[in-house]
ZAZAKOL-665063 format. One record per atom (N, C-alpha, C): x, y, z; residue number from 0; chain. Coordinates in steps of 0.001 Angstrom, whole numbers, plus 500000, padded with zeros to 6 digits. Each point is the difference from the previous one (the first is absolute). Last residue first. Example, Ala and Ser with C-alpha at 12.3 -4.5 7.8 and 13.67 -1.06 7.14 Angstrom:
BEGIN
     px     py     pz seq mol
 512850 497750 507080   1   A
 500820 501190 500060   1   A
 499230 501090 500730   1   A
 500290 494280 499930   0   A
 499110 501190 500000   0   A
 500900 501200 500000   0   A
END
This chain:
BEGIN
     px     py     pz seq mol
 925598 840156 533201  96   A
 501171 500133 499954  96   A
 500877 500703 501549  96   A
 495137 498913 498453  95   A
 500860 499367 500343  95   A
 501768 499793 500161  95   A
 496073 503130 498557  94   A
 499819 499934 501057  94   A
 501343 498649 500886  94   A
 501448 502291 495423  93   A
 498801 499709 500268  93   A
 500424 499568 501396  93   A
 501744 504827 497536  92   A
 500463 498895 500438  92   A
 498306 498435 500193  92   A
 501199 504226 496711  91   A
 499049 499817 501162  91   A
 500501 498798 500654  91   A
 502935 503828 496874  90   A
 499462 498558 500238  90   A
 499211 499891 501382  90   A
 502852 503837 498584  89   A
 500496 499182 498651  89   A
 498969 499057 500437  89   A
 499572 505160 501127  88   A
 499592 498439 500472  88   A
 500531 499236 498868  88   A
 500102 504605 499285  87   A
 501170 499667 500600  87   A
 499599 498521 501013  87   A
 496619 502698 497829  86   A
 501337 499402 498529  86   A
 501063 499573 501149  86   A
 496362 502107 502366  85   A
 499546 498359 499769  85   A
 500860 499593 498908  85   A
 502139 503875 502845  84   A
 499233 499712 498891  84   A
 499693 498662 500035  84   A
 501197 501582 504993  83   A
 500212 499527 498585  83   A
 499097 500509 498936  83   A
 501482 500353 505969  82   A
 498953 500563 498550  82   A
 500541 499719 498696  82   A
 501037 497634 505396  81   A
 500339 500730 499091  81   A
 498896 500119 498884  81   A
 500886 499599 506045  80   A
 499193 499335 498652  80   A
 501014 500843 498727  80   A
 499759 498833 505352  79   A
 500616 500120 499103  79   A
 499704 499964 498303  79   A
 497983 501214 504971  78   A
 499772 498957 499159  78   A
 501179 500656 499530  78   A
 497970 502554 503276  77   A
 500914 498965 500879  77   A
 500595 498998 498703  77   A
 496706 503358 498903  76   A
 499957 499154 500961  76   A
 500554 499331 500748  76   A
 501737 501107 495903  75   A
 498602 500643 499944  75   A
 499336 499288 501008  75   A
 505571 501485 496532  74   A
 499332 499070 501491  74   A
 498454 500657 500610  74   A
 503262 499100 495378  73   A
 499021 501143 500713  73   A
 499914 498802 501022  73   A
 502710 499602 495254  72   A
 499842 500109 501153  72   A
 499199 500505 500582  72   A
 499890 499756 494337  71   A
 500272 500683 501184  71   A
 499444 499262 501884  71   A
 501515 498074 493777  70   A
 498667 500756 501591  70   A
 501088 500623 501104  70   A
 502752 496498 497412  69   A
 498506 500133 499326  69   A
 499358 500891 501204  69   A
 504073 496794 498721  68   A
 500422 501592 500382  68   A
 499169 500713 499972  68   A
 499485 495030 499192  67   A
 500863 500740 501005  67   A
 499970 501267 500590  67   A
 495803 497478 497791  66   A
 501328 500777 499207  66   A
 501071 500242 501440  66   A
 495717 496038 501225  65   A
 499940 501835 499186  65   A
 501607 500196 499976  65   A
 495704 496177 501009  64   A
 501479 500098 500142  64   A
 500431 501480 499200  64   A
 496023 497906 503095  63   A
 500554 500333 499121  63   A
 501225 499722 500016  63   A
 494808 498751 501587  62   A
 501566 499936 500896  62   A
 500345 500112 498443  62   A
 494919 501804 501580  61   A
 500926 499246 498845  61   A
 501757 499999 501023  61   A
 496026 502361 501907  60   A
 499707 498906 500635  60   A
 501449 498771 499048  60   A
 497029 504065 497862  59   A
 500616 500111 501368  59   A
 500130 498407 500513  59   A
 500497 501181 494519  58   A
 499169 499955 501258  58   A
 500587 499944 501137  58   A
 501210 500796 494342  57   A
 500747 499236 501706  57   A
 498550 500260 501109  57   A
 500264 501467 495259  56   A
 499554 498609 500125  56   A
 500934 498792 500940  56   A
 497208 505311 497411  55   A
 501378 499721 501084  55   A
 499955 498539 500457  55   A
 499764 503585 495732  54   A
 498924 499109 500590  54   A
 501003 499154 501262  54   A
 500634 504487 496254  53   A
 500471 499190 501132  53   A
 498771 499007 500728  53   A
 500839 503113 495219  52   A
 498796 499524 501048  52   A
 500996 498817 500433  52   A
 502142 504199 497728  51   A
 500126 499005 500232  51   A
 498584 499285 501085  51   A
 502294 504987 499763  50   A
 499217 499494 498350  50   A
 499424 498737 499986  50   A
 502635 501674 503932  49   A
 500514 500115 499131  49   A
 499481 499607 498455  49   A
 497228 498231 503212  48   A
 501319 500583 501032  48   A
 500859 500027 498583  48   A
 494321 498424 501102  47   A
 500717 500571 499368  47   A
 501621 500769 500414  47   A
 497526 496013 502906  46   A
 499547 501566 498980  46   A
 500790 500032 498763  46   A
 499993 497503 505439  45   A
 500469 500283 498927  45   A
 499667 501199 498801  45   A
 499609 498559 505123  44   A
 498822 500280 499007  44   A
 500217 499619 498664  44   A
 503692 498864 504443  43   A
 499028 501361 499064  43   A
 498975 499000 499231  43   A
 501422 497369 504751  42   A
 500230 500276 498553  42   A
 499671 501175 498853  42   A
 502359 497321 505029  41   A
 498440 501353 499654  41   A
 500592 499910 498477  41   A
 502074 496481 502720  40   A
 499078 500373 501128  40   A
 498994 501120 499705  40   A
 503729 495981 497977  39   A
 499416 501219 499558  39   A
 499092 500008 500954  39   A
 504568 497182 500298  38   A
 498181 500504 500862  38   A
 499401 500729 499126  38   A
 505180 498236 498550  37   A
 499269 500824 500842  37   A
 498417 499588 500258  37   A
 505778 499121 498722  36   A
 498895 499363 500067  36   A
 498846 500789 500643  36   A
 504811 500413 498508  35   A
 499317 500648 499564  35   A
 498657 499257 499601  35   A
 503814 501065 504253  34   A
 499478 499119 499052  34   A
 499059 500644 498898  34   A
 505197 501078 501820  33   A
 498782 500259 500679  33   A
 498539 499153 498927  33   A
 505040 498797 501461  32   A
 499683 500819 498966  32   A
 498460 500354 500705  32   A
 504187 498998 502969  31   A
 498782 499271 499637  31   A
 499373 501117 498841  31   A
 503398 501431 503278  30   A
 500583 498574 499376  30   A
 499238 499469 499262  30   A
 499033 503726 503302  29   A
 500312 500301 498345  29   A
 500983 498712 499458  29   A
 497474 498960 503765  28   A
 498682 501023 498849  28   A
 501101 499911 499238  28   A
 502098 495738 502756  27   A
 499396 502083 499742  27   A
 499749 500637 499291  27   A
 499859 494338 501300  26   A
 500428 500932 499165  26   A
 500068 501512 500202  26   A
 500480 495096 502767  25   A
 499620 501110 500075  25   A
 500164 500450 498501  25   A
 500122 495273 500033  24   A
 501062 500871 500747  24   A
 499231 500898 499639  24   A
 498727 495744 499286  23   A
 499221 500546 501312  23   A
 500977 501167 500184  23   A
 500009 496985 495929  22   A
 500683 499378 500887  22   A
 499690 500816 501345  22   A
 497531 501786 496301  21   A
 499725 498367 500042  21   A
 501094 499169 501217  21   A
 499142 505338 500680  20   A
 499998 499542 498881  20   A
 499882 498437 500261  20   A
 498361 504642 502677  19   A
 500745 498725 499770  19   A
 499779 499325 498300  19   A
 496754 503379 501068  18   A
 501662 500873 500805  18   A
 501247 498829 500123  18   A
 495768 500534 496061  17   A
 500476 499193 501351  17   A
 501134 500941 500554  17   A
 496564 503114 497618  16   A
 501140 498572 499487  16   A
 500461 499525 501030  16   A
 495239 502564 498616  15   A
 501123 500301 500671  15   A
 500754 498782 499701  15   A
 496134 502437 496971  14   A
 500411 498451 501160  14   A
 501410 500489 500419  14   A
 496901 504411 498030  13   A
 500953 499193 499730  13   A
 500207 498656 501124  13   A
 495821 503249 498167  12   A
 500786 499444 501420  12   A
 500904 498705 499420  12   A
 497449 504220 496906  11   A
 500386 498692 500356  11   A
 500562 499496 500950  11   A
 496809 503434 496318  10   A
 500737 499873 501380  10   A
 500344 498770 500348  10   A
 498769 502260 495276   9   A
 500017 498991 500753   9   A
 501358 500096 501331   9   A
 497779 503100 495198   8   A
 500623 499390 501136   8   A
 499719 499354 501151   8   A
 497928 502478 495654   7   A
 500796 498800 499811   7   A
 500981 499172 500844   7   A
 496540 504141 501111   6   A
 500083 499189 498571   6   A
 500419 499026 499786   6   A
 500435 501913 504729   5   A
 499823 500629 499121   5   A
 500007 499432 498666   5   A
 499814 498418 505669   4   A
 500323 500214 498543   4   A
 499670 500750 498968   4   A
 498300 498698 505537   3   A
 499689 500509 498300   3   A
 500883 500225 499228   3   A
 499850 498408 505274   2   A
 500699 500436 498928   2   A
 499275 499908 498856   2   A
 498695 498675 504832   1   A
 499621 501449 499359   1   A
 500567 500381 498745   1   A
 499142 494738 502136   0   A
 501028 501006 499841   0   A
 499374 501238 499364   0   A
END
């Protein structure tokens, strides 16, 4: 991916959500919360950001979980992705989950 980040942010490809539910009935986009499970796919540098040494301790490739109301939308390639503060990751999910 061409995306670079800036200091403390993290790009992310959000998982998409079943379109059925457990008994097989259809759901529609706006019936369904949206998830807040993600891909990290580009990570900033971190640094210094507001006085503060930021050290960054998501990697490409990590499955997350991040703030509801968190980052900005963008579409980049055809992709859906969103831009976060690495403060707005509540948790690294593990490979097994």
């Amino acid at each position: 991916m061409n995306i670079k980040p800036l200091f403390d942010r993290v790009v992310l490809q959000i998982e998409k959500e079943q379109t059925t539910n457990v008994g097989g009935i259809f759901l529609p986009d706006m019936s369904k919360e949206k998830s807040q499970i993600a891909t990290v796919v580009a990570v900033g540098k971190g640094g210094v950001v507001d006085g503060k040494e930021v050290n960054m301790e998501v990697s490409v490739g990590d499955r997350v979980l991040f703030s509801k109301f968190a980052g900005t939308e963008f579409k980049y390639n055809n992709q859906d992705l969103l831009i976060i503060k690495q403060t707005d990751i509540l948790a690294i999910l593990s490979k097994g989950e």
